[in-house]
C-alpha positions as CSV (number, residue, x, y, z in Angstrom):
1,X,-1.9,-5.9,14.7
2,X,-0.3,-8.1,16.8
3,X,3.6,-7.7,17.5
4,X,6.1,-9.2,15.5
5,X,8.0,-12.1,17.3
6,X,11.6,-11.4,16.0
7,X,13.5,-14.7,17.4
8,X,10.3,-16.6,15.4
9,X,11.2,-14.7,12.4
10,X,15.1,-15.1,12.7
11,X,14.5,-19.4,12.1
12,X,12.1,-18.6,9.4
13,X,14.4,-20.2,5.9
14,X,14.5,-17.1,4.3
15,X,15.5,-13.5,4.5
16,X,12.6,-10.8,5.8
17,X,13.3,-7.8,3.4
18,X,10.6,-5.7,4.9
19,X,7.4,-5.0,7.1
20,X,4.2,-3.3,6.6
21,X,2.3,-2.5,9.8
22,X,-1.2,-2.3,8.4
23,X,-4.1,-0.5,10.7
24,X,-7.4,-2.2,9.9
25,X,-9.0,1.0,9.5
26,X,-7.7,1.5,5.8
27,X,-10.2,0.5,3.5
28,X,-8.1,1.5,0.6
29,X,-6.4,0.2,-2.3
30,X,-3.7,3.2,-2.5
31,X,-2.0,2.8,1.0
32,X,1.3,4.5,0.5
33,X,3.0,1.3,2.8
34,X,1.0,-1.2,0.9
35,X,2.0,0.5,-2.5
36,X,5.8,0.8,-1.3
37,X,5.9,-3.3,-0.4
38,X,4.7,-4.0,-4.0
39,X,6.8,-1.7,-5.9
40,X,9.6,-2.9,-4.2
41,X,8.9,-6.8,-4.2
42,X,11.0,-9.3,-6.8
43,X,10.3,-12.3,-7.9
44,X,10.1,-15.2,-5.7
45,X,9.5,-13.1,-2.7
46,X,6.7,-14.0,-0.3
47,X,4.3,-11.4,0.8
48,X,3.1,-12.8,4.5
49,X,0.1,-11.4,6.1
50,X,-1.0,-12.3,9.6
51,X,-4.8,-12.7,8.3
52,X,-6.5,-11.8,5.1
53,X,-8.3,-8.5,5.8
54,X,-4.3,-7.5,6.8
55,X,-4.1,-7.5,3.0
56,X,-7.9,-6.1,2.1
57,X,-11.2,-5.3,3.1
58,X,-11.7,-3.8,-0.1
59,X,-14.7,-5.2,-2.6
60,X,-13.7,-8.4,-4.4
61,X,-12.9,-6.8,-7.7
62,X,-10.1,-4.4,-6.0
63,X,-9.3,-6.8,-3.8
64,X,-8.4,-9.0,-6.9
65,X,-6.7,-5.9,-8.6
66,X,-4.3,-5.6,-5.1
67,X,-3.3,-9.6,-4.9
68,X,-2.9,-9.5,-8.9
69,X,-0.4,-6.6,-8.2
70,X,1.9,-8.8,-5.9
71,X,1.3,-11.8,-8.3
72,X,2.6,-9.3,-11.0
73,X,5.8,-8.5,-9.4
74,X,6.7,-12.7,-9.4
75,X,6.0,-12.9,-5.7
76,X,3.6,-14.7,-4.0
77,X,0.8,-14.1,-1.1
78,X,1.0,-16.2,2.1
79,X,-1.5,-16.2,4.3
80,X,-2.1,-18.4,7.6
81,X,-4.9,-20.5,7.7
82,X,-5.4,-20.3,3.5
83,X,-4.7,-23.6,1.8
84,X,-1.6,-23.1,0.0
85,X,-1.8,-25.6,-3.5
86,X,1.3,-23.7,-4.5
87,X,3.6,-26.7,-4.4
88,X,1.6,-29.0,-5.4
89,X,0.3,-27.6,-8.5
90,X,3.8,-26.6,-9.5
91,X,4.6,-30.8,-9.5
92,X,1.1,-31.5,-11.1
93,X,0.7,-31.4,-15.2
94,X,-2.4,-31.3,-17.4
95,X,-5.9,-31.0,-15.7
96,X,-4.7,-31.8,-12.2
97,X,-2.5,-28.8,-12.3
98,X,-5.7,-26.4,-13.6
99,X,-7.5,-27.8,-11.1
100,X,-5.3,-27.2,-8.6
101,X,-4.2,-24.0,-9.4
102,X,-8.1,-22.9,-9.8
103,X,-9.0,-24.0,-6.8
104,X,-5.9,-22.1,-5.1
105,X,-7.8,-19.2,-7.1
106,X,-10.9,-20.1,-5.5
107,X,-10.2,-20.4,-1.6
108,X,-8.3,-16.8,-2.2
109,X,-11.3,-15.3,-3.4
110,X,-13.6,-16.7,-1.0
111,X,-11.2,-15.6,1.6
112,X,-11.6,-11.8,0.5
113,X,-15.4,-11.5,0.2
114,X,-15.3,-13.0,3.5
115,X,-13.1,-10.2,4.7
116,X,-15.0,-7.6,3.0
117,X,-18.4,-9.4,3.9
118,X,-17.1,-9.4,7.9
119,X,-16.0,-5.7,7.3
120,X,-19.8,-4.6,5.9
121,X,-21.3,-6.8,8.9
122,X,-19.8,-4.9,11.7
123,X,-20.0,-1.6,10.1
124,X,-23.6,-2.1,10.0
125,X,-23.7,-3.2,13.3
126,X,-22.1,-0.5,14.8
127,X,-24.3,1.8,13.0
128,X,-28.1,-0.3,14.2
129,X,-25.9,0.1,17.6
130,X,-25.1,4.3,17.7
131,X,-28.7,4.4,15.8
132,X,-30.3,3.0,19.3
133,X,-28.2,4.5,21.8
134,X,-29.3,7.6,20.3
135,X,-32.7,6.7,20.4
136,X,-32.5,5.8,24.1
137,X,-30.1,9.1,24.7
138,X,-27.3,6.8,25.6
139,X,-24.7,8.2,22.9
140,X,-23.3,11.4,22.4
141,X,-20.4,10.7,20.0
142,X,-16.3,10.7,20.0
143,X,-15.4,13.9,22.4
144,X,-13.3,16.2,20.8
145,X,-9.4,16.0,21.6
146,X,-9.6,20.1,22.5
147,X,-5.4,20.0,22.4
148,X,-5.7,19.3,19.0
149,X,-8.6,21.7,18.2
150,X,-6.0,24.0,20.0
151,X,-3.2,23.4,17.7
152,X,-4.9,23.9,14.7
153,X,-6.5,27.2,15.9
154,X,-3.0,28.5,16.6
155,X,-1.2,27.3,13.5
156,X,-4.1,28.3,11.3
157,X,-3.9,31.7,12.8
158,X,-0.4,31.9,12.1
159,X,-1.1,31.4,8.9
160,X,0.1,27.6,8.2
161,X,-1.2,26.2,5.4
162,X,-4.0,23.0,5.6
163,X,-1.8,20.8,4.8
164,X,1.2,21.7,7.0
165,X,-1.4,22.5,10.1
166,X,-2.4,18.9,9.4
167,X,1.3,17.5,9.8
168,X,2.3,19.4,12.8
169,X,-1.0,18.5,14.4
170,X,-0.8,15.0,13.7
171,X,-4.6,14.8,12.3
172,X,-6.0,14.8,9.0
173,X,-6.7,17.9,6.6
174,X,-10.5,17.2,6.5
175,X,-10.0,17.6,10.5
176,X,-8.3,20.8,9.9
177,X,-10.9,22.4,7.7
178,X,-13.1,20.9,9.9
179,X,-11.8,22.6,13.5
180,X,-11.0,26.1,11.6
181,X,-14.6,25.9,10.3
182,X,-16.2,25.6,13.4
183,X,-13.5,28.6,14.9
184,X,-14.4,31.0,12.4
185,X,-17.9,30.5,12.1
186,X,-17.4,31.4,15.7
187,X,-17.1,34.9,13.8
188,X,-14.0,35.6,15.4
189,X,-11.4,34.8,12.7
190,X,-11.0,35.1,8.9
């Protein structure tokens, strides 16, 4: 994500109540951030995201579920290079103002199976890629961070539990059963 540019934000109209730094690895609805951003929206607010897969890469039904959720709260979602209708369909009556407001609907959903159709695309990319460097010998995989291993060796040893080894290593519990599985099937722990 790119950096935020502060002395743009200060001579934006309108108070900045809060940031969420996303990491386009999440591929999940129940981000703790994300989920702390809605709860905590009120109406009128403006949720801003520098592009739409900042927002979701999930598939277009959760995807829908996640904006609905901001909608819910009475605040709105802002994001560059979408066409926003807002305005106009709020000064539009009868079947100009459906129309407009279906086709804000529109370019918002197109704009997520987008995302989520970019997302599958170089996922499966990156797999045709590992599945022929392998082929040709030419990949071997992520190495192992062995000061991490390390850590969760000790702190398993002491008898910390997963989750807590997890913390104080900074990695994830699957990495920790992970790490101790491979250590004791070593045969040399419990």
């Amino acid at each position: 994500m790119h950096p935020v540019d502060m002395d743009k934000i200060a001579t934006w109209p309108t108070r900045v109540t809060a940031f969420l730094t996303a990491h386009s690895r999440e591929l999940r609805a129940d981000r703790p951030e994300l989920l702390r951003l809605i709860n905590d929206l009120q109406p009128d607010e403006v949720v801003i995201a520098e592009k739409i897969d900042r927002i979701s890469r999930l598939p277009l039904d959760e995807a829908e579920r996640l904006v609905a959720a901001i909608r819910d709260k009475g605040a709105k979602l802002a994001v560059p290079g979408i066409v926003d209708l807002s305005e106009l369909t709020k000064t539009a009556n009868g079947v100009a103002r459906v129309v407009l407001g279906s086709v804000q609907d529109l370019l918002l959903r197109v704009a997520l199976q987008i995302a989520r159709d970019d997302y599958e695309d170089r996922r499966e990319r990156q797999r045709q890629g590992i599945e022929l460097a392998k082929a040709e010998g030419r990949y071997s995989g992520r190495k192992a961070d062995t000061k991490v291993h390390e850590r969760v060796i000790a702190l398993r040893t002491a008898g910390r539990s997963i989750a807590d080894t997890a913390q104080l290593a900074g990695c994830s519990p699957s990495q920790v059963k992970r790490v101790w599985a491979e250590h004791t099937k070593g045969g040399t722990q419990r």
